[in-house]
C-alpha positions in Angstrom: 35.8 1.4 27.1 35.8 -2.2 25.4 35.3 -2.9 21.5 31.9 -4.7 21.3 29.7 -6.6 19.0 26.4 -4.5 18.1 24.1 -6.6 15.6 20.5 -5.8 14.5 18.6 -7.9 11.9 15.6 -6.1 9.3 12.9 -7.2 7.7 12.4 -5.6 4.5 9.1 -5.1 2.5 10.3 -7.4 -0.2 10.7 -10.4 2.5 14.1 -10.0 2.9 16.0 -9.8 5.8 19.2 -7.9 6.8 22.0 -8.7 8.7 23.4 -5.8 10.4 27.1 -6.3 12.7 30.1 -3.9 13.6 32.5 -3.8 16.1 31.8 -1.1 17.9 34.2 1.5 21.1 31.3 1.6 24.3 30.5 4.7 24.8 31.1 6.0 20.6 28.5 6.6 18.3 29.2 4.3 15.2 27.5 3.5 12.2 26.1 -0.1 12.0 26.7 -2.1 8.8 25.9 -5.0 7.2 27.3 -8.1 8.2 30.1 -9.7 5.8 29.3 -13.2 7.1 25.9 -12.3 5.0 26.8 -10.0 2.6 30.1 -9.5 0.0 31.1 -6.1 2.2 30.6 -4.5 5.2 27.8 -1.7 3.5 26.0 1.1 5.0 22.1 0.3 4.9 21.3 2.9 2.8 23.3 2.0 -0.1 22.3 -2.1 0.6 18.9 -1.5 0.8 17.9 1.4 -1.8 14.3 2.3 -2.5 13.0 -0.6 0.1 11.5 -0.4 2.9 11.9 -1.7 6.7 9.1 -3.4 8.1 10.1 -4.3 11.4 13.6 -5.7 13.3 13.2 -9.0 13.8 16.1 -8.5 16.3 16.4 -5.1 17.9 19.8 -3.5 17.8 21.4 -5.1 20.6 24.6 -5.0 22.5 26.3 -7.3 25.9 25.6 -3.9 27.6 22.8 -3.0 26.1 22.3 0.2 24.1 21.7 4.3 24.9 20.1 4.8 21.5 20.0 3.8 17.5 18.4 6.3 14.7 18.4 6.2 11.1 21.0 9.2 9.7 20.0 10.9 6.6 21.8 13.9 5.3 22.7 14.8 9.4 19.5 14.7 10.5 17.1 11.7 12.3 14.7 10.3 9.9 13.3 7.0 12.2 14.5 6.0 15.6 15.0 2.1 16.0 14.4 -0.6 18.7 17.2 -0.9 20.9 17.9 -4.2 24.0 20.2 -5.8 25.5 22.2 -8.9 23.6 20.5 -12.0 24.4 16.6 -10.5 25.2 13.9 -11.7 23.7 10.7 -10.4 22.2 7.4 -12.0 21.3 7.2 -10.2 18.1 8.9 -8.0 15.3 9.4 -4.5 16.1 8.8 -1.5 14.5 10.2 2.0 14.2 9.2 4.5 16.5 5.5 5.7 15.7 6.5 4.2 12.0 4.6 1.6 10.0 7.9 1.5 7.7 10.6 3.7 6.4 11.6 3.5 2.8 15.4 3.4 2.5 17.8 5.8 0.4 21.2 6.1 -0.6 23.3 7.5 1.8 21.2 6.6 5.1 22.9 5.2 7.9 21.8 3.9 10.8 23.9 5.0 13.7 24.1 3.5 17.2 25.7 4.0 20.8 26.3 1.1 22.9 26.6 1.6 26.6 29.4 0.7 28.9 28.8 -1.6 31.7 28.4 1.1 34.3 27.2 3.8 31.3 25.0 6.5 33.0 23.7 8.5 29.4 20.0 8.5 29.8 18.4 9.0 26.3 14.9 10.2 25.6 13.4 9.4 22.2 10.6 10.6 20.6 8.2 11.0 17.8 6.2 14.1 17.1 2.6 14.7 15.7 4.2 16.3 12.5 6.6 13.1 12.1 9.5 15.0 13.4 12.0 12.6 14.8 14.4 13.5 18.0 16.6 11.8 20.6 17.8 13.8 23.6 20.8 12.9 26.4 22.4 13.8 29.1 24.9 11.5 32.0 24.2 12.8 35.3 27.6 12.6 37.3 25.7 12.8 40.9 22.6 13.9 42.4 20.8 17.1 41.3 19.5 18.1 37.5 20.5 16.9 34.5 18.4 19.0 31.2 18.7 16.7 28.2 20.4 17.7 24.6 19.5 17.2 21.1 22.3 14.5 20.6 22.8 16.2 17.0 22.1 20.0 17.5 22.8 20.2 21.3 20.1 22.3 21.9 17.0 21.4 24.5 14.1 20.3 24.0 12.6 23.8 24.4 14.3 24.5 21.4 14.3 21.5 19.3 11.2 20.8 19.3 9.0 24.1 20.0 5.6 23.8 18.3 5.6 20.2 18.3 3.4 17.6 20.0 5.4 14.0 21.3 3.2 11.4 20.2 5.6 8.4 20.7 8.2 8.1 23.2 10.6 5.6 25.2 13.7 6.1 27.8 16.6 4.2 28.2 19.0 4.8 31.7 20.9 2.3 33.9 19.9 4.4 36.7 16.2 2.3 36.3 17.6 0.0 37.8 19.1 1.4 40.8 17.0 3.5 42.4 18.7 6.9 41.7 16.0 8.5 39.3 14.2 10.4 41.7 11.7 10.7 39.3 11.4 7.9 37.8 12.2 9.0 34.3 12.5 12.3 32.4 9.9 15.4 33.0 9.2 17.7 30.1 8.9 21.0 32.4 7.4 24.3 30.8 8.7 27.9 30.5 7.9 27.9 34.5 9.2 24.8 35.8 6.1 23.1 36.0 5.9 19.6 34.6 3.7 19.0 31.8 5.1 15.4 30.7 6.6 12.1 31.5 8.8 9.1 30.0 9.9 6.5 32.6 12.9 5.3 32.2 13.7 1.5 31.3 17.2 0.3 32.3 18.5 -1.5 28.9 20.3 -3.8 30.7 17.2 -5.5 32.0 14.6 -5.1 29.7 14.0 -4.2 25.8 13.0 -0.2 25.9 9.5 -0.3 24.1 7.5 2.8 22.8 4.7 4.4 24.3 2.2 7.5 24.2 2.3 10.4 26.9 -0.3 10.3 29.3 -1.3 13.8 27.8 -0.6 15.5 24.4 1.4 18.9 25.2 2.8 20.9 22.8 6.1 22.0 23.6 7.1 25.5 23.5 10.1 28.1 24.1 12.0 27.4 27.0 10.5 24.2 27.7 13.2 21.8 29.2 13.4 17.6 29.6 15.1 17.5 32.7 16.4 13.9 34.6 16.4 14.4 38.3 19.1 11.9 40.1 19.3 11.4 44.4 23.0 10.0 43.7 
């Protein structure tokens, strides 16, 4: 796994913008600073940015083989979930956070991120809830057959994660989009009996910036509930 660049720049609710740039290990979750060609030190957003607030990225957080997943860290849990695309695409306008207007910065936040590898396989489901409860779940599917996603922090499923809540906001990122091996298309959100009950196709980060949308139908999740990625190869 090769030592990339992964940069990101924020708009701030003062009309500032932040640089973000580390080198990062494919494959490693690392924490993205701010970039030294911009700033005295390499700084952790958090402490940069105290009491302000993100507006939007003006440049998602990007990588030359795209990204799995990118989430604001506060005291070890995921406070906002952040644009991610591949180096080089290009959007039409600012982003926001996930199901977020803004997020107003403190002390200690970080924002984390996890660049693929050119022939990466993670698939990574994000998602916002109805109570504003933040999550992002994984798996790498090694062949064909099931693959039930984990909390990437707790490693527990979404059954358990996230029982009593309702996904409002969601997006899927999987190189498998764009070969044909999701035999579903995406993740399904299955209930205590197997049965799906939701859907979040998957967009291959390597091709195209991973953008949020609603579900097709609000379903609050309950015990036992699963996201499971189906895979033909």
């Amino acid at each position: 796994m090769a030592s990339v660049t992964v940069k990101a720049q924020l708009m701030l609710n003062d009309g500032s913008i932040v640089s973000m740039s580390s080198t990062c290990v494919e494959g490693t979750e690392t924490e993205l600073v701010t970039s030294t060609t911009y700033a005295v030190s390499a700084t952790s957003l958090g402490q940069f940015a105290d009491g302000k607030t993100i507006v939007s990225f003006i440049q998602p957080v990007s990588a030359p083989n795209g990204m799995a997943y990118a989430y604001i860290n506060r005291r070890g849990s995921i406070v906002a979930i952040c644009p991610i695309a591949h180096e080089g695409q290009v959007q039409t306008q600012p982003l926001p956070l996930c199901g977020m207007t803004g997020f107003k910065l403190q002390a200690g936040d970080t924002l984390q991120v996890m660049a693929n590898t050119a022939s990466d396989r993670e698939y990574a489901w994000m998602v916002r809830t109805s109570s504003g409860v933040n999550a992002i779940f994984s798996g790498t599917p090694s062949g064909a057959g099931n693959t039930d996603l984990t909390h990437i922090l707790s490693g527990q499923g979404a059954g358990t994660s996230l029982v009593g809540q309702t996904v409002v906001m969601q997006a899927s990122s999987s190189v498998d989009a764009g070969n044909s091996k999701l035999s579903t298309g995406g993740v399904l959100t299955l209930d205590d009996k197997g049965l799906p009950v939701n859907g979040c196709t998957a967009v291959n980060p390597q091709e195209q910036l991973v953008l949020w949308s609603k579900p097709a139908t609000a379903t609050q999740i309950g015990l036992n509930f699963v996201a499971r990625v189906t895979t033909s190869a």
